[in-house]
Every structure is written in C-alpha cells, then in structure tokens.
C-alpha positions in Angstrom: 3.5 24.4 -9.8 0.4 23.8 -7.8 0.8 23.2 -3.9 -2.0 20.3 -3.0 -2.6 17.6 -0.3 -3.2 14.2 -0.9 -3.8 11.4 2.2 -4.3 7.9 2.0 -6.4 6.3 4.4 -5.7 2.3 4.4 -6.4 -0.2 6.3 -3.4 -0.1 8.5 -1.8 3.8 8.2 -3.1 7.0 7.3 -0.3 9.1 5.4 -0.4 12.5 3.8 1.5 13.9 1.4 1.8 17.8 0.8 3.5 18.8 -3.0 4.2 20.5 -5.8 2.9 19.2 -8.6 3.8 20.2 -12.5 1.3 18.5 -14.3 2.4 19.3 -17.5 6.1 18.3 -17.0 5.0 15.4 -14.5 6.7 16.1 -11.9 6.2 16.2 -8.1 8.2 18.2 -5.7 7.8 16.7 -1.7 6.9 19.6 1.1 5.8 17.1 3.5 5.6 13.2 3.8 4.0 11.7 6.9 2.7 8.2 7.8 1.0 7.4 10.9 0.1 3.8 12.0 -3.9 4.0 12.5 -4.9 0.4 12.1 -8.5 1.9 11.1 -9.5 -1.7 9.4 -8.9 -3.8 13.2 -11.4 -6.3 13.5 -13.5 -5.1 10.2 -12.7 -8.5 8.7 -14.5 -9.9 11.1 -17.8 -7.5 12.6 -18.2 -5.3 9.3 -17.7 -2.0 11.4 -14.9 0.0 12.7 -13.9 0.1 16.1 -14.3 3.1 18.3 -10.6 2.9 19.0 -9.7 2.5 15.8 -11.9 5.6 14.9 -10.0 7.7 17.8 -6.9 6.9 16.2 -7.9 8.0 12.7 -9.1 10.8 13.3 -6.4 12.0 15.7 -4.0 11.4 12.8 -6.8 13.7 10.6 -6.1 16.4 13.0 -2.1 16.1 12.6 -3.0 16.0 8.8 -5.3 19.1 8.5 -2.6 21.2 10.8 0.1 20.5 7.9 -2.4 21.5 5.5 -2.5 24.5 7.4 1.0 24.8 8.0 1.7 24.7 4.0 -1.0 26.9 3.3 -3.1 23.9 1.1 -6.2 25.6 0.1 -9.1 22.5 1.2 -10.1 22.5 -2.6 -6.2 21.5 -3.0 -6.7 18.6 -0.5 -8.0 15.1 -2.0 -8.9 12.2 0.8 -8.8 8.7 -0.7 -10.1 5.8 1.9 -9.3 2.0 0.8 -10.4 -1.4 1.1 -11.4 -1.0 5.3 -13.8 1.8 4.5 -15.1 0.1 1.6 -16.1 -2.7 4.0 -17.7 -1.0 7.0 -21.0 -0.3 8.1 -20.4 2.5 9.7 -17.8 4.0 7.5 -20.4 7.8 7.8 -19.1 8.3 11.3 -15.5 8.4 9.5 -16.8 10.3 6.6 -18.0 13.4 9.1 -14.9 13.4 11.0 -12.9 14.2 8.4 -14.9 16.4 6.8 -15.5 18.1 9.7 -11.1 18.6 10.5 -9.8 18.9 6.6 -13.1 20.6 5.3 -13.6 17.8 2.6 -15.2 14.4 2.2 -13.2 11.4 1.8 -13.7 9.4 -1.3 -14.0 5.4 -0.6 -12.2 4.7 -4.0 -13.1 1.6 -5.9 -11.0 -1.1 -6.5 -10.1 -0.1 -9.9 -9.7 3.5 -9.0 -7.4 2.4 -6.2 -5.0 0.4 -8.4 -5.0 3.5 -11.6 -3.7 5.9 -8.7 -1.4 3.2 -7.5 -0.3 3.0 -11.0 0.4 6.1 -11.6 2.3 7.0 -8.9 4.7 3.9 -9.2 5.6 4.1 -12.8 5.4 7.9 -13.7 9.6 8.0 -13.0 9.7 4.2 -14.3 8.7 5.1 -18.0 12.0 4.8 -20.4 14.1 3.9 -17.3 12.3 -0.2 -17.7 10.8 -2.2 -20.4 7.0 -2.2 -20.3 4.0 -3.2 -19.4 4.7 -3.2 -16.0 2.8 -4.7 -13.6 2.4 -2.7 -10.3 1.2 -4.5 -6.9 0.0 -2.7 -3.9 0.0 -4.9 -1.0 -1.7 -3.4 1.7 -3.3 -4.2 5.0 -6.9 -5.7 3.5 -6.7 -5.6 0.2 -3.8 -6.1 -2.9 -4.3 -4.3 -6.1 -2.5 -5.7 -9.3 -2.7 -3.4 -12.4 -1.0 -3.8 -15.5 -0.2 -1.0 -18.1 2.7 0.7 -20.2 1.5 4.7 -19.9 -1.8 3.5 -18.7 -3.4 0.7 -16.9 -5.1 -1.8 -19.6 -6.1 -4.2 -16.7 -6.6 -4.5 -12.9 -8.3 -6.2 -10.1 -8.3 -6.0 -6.5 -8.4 -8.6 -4.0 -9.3 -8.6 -0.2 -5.9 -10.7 0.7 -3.7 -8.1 2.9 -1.6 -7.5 5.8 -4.0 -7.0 8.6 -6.8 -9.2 7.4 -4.4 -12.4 6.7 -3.4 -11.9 10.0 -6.6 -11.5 11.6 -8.3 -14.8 9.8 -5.5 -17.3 10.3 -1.6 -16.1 11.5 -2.5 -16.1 15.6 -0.3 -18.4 16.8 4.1 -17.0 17.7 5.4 -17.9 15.0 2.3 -18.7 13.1 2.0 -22.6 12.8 2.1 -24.5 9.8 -1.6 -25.3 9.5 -2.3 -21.3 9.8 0.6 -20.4 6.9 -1.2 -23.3 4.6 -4.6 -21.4 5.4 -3.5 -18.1 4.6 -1.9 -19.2 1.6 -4.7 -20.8 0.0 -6.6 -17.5 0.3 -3.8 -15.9 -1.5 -3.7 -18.8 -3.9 -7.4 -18.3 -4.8 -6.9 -14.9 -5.0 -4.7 -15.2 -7.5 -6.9 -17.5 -9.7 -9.2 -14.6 -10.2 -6.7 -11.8 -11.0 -5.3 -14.6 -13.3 -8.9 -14.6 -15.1 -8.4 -10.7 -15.3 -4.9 -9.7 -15.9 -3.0 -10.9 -18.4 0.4 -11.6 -15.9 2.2 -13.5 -18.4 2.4 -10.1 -20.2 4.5 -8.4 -17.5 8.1 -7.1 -18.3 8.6 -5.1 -15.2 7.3 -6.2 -11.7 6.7 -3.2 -9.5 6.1 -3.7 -6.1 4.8 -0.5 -3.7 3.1 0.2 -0.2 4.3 -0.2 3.3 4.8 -4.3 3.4 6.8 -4.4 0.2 9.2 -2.0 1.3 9.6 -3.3 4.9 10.6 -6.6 2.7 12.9 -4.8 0.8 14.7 -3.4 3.6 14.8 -6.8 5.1 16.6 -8.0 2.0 18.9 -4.9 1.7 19.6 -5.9 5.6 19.5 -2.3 6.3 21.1 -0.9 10.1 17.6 1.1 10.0 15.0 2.0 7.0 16.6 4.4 4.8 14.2 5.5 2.3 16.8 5.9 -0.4 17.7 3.0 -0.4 14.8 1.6 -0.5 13.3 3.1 -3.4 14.4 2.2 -6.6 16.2 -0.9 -5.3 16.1 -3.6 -7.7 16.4 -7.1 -6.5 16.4 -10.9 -7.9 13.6 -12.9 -6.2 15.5 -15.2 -4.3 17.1 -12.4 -2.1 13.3 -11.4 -1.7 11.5 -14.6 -1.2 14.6 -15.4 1.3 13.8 -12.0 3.3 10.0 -13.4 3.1 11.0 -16.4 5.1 12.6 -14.8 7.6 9.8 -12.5 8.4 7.3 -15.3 8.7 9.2 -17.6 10.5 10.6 -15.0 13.1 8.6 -14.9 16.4 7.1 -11.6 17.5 10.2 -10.4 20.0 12.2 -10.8 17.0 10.8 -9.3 14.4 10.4 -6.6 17.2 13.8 -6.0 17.5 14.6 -5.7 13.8 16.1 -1.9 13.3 13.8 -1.4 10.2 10.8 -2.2 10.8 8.1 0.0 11.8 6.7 -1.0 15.6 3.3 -0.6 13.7 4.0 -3.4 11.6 5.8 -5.9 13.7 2.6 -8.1 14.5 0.9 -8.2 10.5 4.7 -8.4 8.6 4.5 -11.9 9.0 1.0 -11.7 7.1 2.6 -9.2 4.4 5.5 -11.5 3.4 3.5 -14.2 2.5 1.3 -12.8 0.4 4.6 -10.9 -1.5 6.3 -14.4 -1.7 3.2 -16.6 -3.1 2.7 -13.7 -5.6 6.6 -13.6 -6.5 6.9 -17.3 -6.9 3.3 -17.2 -9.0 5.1 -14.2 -11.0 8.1 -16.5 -12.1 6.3 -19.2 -13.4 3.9 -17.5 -15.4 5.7 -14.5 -16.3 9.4 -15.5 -16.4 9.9 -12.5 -13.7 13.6 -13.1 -12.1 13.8 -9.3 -9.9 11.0 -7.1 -8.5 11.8 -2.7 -8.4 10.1 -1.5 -5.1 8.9 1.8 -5.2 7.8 4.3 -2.7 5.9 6.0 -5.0 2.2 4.6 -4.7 -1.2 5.5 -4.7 0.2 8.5 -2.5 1.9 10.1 -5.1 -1.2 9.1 -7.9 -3.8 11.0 -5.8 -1.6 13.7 -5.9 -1.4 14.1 -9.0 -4.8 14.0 -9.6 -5.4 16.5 -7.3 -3.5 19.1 -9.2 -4.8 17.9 -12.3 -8.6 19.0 -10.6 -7.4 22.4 -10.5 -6.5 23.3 -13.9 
C-alpha cells in the first residue's frame, strides 16, 4: 500500500483525496475525502482570467489541503495536483501555478482534455468491471467543461466540451427561474456540443452509462429524494432515466429560494444546479435515442480517485 494525495482543482470546487492505494490489486483505501466550493472558473467564461477573489478562495482551500497532507504524513512526491477546464482557459493561470507550488511543494498539472476524461475513467469504472456489461461510457459533468469517454478496461475514445455547470450559467440561465428563451439558449450549446462528441465517440456503442462529478450526484440525490446527501446512497445507485430526467426538471424549474432550501444540496451549488441539470437531461435524452440507454449508475468515483491512482502508480 502506498499513502498519496491526489486534488482536483475544477472549475467550481477544489477537493483532495488522501489514500492507500494497491496498485497491483487495484484497490484504494480512503484516509481523507474533502471538497471545498472555490468557484476558481467565476467569470473566466467571460474575461479569460481569474478573479482575485476567486484566487483567494483557491488557494485558501490549498492551505487546508497541504495541512492534511501534513497531517497524513503524504511525502510532496506522493501528492499529484490536476487543474481542469478553468485553468486551461485563463490567462493568468501562473499566479495559480506559484501558489500552489509554493503551499503543497508541487506544481499543478492543467490536464488536457483527454487526460482529464482517462483519469475520470478510471476512477468510475475500476469497481464497475464484471459488476456491468461493457463499454461503458463515463460522463463528467463539471462546472466548464463535460468529458465523455468510452472504454471497456480502457478508454478507446473521448472528447471534451466546454458545456458545464458554471459556464451555462454564466452565458444564458440569469433570470429566477431561468426563462424559456435562456433554457433554449443553453440548450443549443449543449446540443452542438453534442454533435461533435457524436463525430468522436461512437455513443451508439455504449452498454453502461456512467455518470460522475458533483452535478450528477446532486441529481441523483434529487431523484433518490434524500432527507440530506448520503454518500452511500448515492454511489452506486442505479436509476431508469425518467426518475432522472424528472429530478432534472425540477431543479431547473425551481427558483433559487427553493432550490435553497433542498436538504441535499450543497449551498455551493444552489445558483449553477439549474445549469447542471440541463446539460445531464439533454445528454440522457440524446443517450436513449442513439444508444437505447433506459438507467444511468452514478458514481462518486471520478477523476479524484483516477489521479490517485496514478499517483501511486508514479512511485513504483
């Protein structure tokens, strides 16, 4: 067993992950979990640079991170910093790099698309394999970009998209609840979107849809209508599409106050949701006609639990 750190900077949270990892046996044993709403890609849509405030909150949630390493005695060669689709889009994305490399004593790594989806990949289907038919198709819908990567023990195809959370919400979902004209905006992005992972993935192929990261899950609890979010019940859960496109609805149609005072959501989340669950229904309902797909498996294993295992795998 080899102790490492892995943290996933996204556009909306930063979270960190401290394990032990078997590589050879594949498995992965959690010290610590944390997630921490940063919103590091506000506004990036639009200038091209962070924020100063956003940059504050980041690196703040840096310092928490390094002090678990500390805490869990991860050597910094143990530690492995991946930074998505925000800090692949800023102009000003070295200020980030030196503050973290200055609190966790490594650089972050501003993955690629395609390296962002084979970690997400990974992670999701490592405990899938026997358990559902293959290939599976695994969707990471974050908060500016969605990754769609389809594989059976290893990804044969993937693309990502700059369609997510934050930056749907951002572009057209301002009014409470967002008007008709701005859900048919936002839609068509997600439509077009789709066109060109069509012309990349082969999505017919999918046998198992796999659905990860912080918007899916929220969904999924909205569908489970759980008293709070429960992890375990979360991940794993397998559910038709109608229950899930229902919970979809709901989320975008609910005005902010509302989706406010739903027990499972994340306060972090309440004002992009909206965005998030209509990117995951156009892609379900695009899903069933192409693909025949009739129930999605959420997973909280993601591109969290892929970077950690590549970490380890680094230090044999």
């Amino acid at each position: 067993m080899q102790r490492v750190a892995a943290v996933d900077c996204g556009t909306n949270s930063l979270r960190l992950l401290v394990a032990d990892v078997d590589t050879a046996a594949g498995t992965l044993v959690d010290v610590e979990r944390t997630m921490r709403i940063v919103r590091l890609g506000q506004g990036v849509d639009a200038t091209g640079a962070f924020a100063p405030e956003a940059l504050q909150r980041t690196l703040a949630a840096v310092d928490e991170a390094a002090a678990a390493c500390r805490r869990h005695g991860v050597a910094p060669g143990a530690v492995r910093f991946v930074a998505t689709s925000a800090s692949r889009d800023a102009s000003n994305r070295e200020e980030f790099t030196a503050g973290v490399r200055q609190r966790l004593g490594v650089d972050p790594e501003v993955v690629t698309g395609a390296e962002e989806a084979r970690l997400s990949f990974t992670g999701a289907t490592r405990e899938l394999l026997g358990e559902h038919p293959a290939p599976f198709l695994v969707v990471d819908l974050g908060g500016g970009s969605t990754e769609f990567v389809l594989g059976e023990r290893e990804p044969s195809a993937a693309l990502s998209v700059d369609v997510g959370s934050v930056r749907l919400t951002e572009r057209h979902l301002r009014s409470d609840p967002p008007a008709a004209r701005e859900v048919a905006a936002a839609r068509e992005d997600v439509l077009a979107a789709l066109g060109a992972v069509e012309r990349e993935v082969p999505l017919a192929r999918t046998r198992t849809l796999v659905g990860v990261a912080g918007s899916i899950t929220t969904i999924t609890a909205a569908a489970l209508d759980l008293p709070e979010y429960r992890s375990g019940a979360v991940h794993g859960a397998r559910l038709p599409l109608q229950r899930v496109r229902a919970a979809c609805d709901a989320l975008l149609g609910a005005p902010r106050a509302q989706r406010a005072a739903m027990p499972f959501l994340h306060p972090g989340r309440v004002d992009v949701i909206g965005a998030g669950a209509l990117v995951w229904r156009t892609v379900l309902e695009h899903l069933a006609e192409v693909a025949g797909v009739d129930e999605v498996v959420t997973s909280e294993h993601d591109i969290l639990d892929g970077t950690a295992f590549s970490a380890a795998e680094r230090l044999r």
